[in-house]
Each structure stands twice: as C-alpha cells, then as structure tokens.
C-alpha positions, 0 to 999 in steps of 0.5 A: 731348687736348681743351681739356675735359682741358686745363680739368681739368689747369689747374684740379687744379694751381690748387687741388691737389685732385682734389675741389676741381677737380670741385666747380668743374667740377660732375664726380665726382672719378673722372672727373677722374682718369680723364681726366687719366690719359687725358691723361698716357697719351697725352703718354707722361709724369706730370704730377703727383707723387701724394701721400696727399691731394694732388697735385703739378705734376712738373717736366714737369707745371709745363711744360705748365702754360704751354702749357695756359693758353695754349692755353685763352686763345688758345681763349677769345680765338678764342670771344669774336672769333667771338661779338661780331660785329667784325672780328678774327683772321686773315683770308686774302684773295686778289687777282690781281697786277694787283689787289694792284698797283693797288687794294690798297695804299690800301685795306689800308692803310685796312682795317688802320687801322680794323681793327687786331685783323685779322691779314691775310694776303694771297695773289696768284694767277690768278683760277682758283687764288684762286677754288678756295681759296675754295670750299676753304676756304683763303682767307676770301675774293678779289679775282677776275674774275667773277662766281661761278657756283658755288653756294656762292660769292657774289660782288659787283663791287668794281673796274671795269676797262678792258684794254688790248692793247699792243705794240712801237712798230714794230708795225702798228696792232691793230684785229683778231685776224688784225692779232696773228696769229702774234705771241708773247702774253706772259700769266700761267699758265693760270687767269689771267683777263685771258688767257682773255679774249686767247684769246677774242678770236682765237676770236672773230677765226678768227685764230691767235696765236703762242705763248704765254710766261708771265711772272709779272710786270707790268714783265718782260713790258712789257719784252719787249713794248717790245723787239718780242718779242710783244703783252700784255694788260694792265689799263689801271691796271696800265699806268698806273703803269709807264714805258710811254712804249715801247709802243704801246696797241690799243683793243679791243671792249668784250666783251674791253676792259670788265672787273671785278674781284669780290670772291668769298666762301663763301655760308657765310663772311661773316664780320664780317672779309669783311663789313668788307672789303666795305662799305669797299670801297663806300665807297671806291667811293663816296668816288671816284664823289662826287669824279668827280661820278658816280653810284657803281653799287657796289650794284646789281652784286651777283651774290647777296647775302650 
C-alpha cells in the first residue's frame, strides 16, 4: 500500500468512475484497476461493489475511506512542514539530567511559546546514550558533554558549567584524589560524562577511589553524600537548586571543574526545528551576558558549522 494507491482509491469513491479518476490523475483507466485491485488484495477485502458502469464504496470500503484521507492529509501536512522552512513537527531532543533540571525548564517553555506547531518530546540519558541516538537517527538532536568528534555530527556550546565535588560535612577537606581515596563515588551509569571526568581525575592522582554506586537521581544521591556514605560530582547548578546546607563543596582544577554542555546535531539534520532550538539558545545566552555586563562568547564556541 502506497499513498499514489491511496490518491487513486480516494479519488474513484469521489467520482465513482474509473475513467473519471484517470483523466484527473492523467493514467489509463487499466492501470487504475490494477492497482486498486493490487490494493484490495493485499487488505484481504473489496473495497467496491462493481456495477455495469460505475463502482460503489462496499461497507468496508466507506471504512477505509476515512483512513485514507487522513493518511494523504497527514502526508500533505508532513510535506508542506518539510518545504516552508519553519519550524513544526515532531522534534525529539535529548538532554543529561542535570541539563533538563537546570537550563531546560525556561528555555522549552520559551522555545514552545514561539514555536506552538513543535511537538517536542524530550529524552533524559547520559551523554554516551544521547550521543549515539543522534548518530542513529532516533533523537533530532542533544544536550550533551562535548565537543562531537564524529564526522557527521556537529556540535556547538550552548551551556557553560562548573563541577563541584561534595562531601559529608564530617569529611576532611578534598584538595587531591589521594585525600577521596577509597571512599564510595555516587555517579550516574556508564556513559554519564560528569563520571568519566571523576575517573579521570584519581587517574590523574595515581589515587584509588571506592567503589561506585550508581544512583539515578540529583536528590537521592545528595542525600546519601549528606549521611557520610561516599563523595559525588555534581554541577554546580544542579547544586544550587537543592537544600545543600549538609554537604561540604571541594574546589577542583579547572581541567575536571570547567565544563560545557553542547548542543549536538547530525550534519545532515539541521532541521528548521534544530536551527530554531540553536539561535534561542543564543539569545538567551546573550540576554543573560547584556544583564551580567559581559561579553556573550556563544558563537565563537562552534565545533563545525552548521
């Protein structure tokens, strides 16, 4: 079943006439027959009742009729949202928790008042996992740690982070890995990026943490750092936004501590919706640099362009 049969089925109960039907689609009247009969075959039912010189819908066939011209509206519909450039249609994007519990909430909210005909569905997951359903084709687009390396993504900053490590407040101060050695690291699953950058710095200490617990939630694993169970990574706006009176905070080198998020797109996907989701992004940024009195650096930040 293809939409050039649904055309011919929609327009031969509109008009009641095979012949009728192909002087409109420019066919011969045989090659409607066939393929509706190809279309009737493959539903397993008749769609018309045959008379002498004119065919009828069959109780089934009025059925169909209904799916039919939904089917070709919602085909047109997709066309016209694809041709004209604006944003419109379903748009899946993907964010890291600590993205979607921060720097989301305003600026979907903003992105869906200008942008009303976006259906936009949002999927949390670690940078690893967001990343790869980009490339696959699954998510429009995502809210990851970066930059993108492969070759047909591209990718550029859209929010500036700073990492903190946090502790119980009976914990002796953190300057160096060797000071967290053997504790308990509470962190997201594998893939998350926030842990791989943890990892990295006892590497990079020759010290040896304690095992990890993964915890999938911001507040589950502030409390079991405020009970003196283990240490956690966290974003220092995710922190912010929590009742971290409990904790102690450990400052750490700029390599592990400055972090961005980037907003990662398939080379071949900038879609209108994407290209949207970018430039608000910027403006945003820009609105909020223009109030701190500084500078926005948004566009120089561009892994690749568009």
């Amino acid at each position: 079943m293809d939409l050039t049969q649904l055309k011919m089925f929609c327009l031969v109960a509109e008009t009641g006439s095979l012949v009728r039907a192909a002087e409109v689609l420019h066919r011969v009247p045989s090659n409607l027959t066939t393929r509706l009969r190809q279309l009737e075959h493959e539903l397993g039912t008749d769609l018309f009742i045959r008379e002498k010189q004119r065919l009828r819908l069959s109780p089934m066939g009025h059925n169909f009729l209904c799916y039919a011209q939904r089917i070709l509206a919602l085909s047109d519909e997709a066309m016209r949202m694809a041709q004209s450039g604006e944003p419109g249609g379903n748009f899946a994007l993907g964010s890291m928790e600590s993205t979607a519990a921060t720097h989301l909430p305003g600026l979907l909210a903003a992105y869906h008042q200008r942008y009303p005909d976006v259906a936009l569905s949002l999927v949390t997951g670690t940078s690893t996992e967001i990343i790869k359903d980009v490339r696959e084709g699954k998510l429009a687009a995502a809210l990851a740690d970066g930059p993108a390396t492969a070759d047909e993504l591209n990718s550029c900053v859209a929010f500036r982070e700073k990492l903190i490590l946090i502790s119980s407040r009976d914990h002796l101060p953190i300057a160096e890995p060797a000071d967290a050695a053997g504790d308990t690291l509470f962190t997201f699953r594998s893939g998350c990026a926030w842990r791989q950058r943890l990892e990295s710095w006892f590497r990079s200490g020759g010290a040896q943490p304690g095992p990890f617990m993964e915890i999938q939630s911001y507040h589950a694993m502030l409390a079991c750092v405020a009970s003196g169970a283990g240490v956690a990574l966290m974003p220092e706006s995710v922190l912010n936004q929590l009742p971290a009176s409990s904790i102690l905070r450990h400052a750490l080198p700029e390599s592990i501590a400055d972090a961005a998020t980037w907003l990662v797109w398939r080379r071949d996907g900038f879609t209108p919706n994407v290209e949207a989701l970018k430039y608000l992004i910027i403006e945003q940024t820009d609105a909020a640099s223009e109030h701190d009195d500084l500078p926005s650096s948004f566009t120089t930040r561009h892994h690749k362009s568009p």
